[in-house]
C-alpha positions, -999 to 999 in steps of 0.1 A, spaced: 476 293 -81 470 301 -44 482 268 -32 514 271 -52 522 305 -36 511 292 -8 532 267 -5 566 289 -7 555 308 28 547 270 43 509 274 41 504 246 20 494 213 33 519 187 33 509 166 5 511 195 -20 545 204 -5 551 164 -14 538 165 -46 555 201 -54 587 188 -43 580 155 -58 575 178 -95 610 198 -85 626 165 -82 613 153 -121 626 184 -133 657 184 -117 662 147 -128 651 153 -164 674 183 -172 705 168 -156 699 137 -173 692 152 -211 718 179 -206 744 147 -197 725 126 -227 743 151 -247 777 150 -233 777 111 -235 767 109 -275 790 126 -291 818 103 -271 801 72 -284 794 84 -320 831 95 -323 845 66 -303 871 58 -329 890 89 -326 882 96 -288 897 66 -276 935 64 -282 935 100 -263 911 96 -237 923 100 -202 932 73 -184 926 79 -148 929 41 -136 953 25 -155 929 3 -173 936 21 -209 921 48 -225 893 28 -244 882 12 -214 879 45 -193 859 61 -222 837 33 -225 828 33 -184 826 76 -197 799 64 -223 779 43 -199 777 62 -173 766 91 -196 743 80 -215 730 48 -199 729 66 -162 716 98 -180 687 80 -195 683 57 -155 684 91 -139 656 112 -160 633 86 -159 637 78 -123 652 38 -126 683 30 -97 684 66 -95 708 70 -67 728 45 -81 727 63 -119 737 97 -99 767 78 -79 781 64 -112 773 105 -127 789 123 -97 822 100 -100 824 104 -139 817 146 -131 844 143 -102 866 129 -128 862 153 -157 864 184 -128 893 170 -115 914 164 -149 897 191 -169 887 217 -143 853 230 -161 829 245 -141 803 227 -155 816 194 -146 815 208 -107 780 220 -108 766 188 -124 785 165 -99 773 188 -68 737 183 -84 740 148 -86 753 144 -52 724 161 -39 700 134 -61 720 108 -43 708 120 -10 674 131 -20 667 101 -40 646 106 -74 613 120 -56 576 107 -63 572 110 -99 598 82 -107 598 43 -116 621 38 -83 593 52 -61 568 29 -84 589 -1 -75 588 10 -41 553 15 -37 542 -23 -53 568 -42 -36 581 -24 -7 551 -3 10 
């Protein structure tokens, strides 16, 4: 417990304040990427009626635009929590959250994009399959 406080004053030693920040960076990952999870299922299990009014940002249709919706919400939320082409999972997020801000103007859609935008810079931290990857083939 001493460590951990510790560490918010800057007395820790640099690999706790690795693997602390490493831990903050799970978390962070994990709850953007269930909380998305359940933004991107109900679009896919109501597809059918979704689709003919979805918006239609590029001029590709509206099926087309909810199906890149779907995939970058579920398949990129599942990438993203457990740490697999993370920055690329939070580029693909922070473009489908720019879009919903943009055309729909929730809040919510501003706070997740401006949290994924910091993932893309930070990467997905220690306690991730990219940083597993990394580590075998890289370092």
């Amino acid at each position: 417990m001493q460590a951990i406080i510790s560490s918010f004053y800057g007395a820790a030693s640099p690999e706790l304040r690795q693997k602390l920040s490493g831990f903050g960076l799970l978390v962070m990952r994990a709850g953007l990427g269930i909380g998305m999870w359940t933004h991107g299922w109900p679009k896919l299990v109501n597809y059918a009626e979704r689709a003919p009014k979805f918006v239609d940002p590029f001029g590709v249709g509206p099926e087309a635009t909810l199906v890149l919706a779907i995939m970058a919400e579920l398949l990129g939320s599942i990438a993203l929590t457990v740490g697999l082409f993370s920055r690329l999972s939070a580029c693909a997020l922070a473009f489908s959250m720019a879009i919903a801000a943009y055309y729909f103007g929730h809040e919510l859609a501003y706070i997740y994009m401006l949290a994924y935008i910091g993932l893309i810079f930070t990467g997905p931290g220690r306690y991730s399959i990219d940083q597993m990857i990394y580590k075998r083939y890289v370092a």
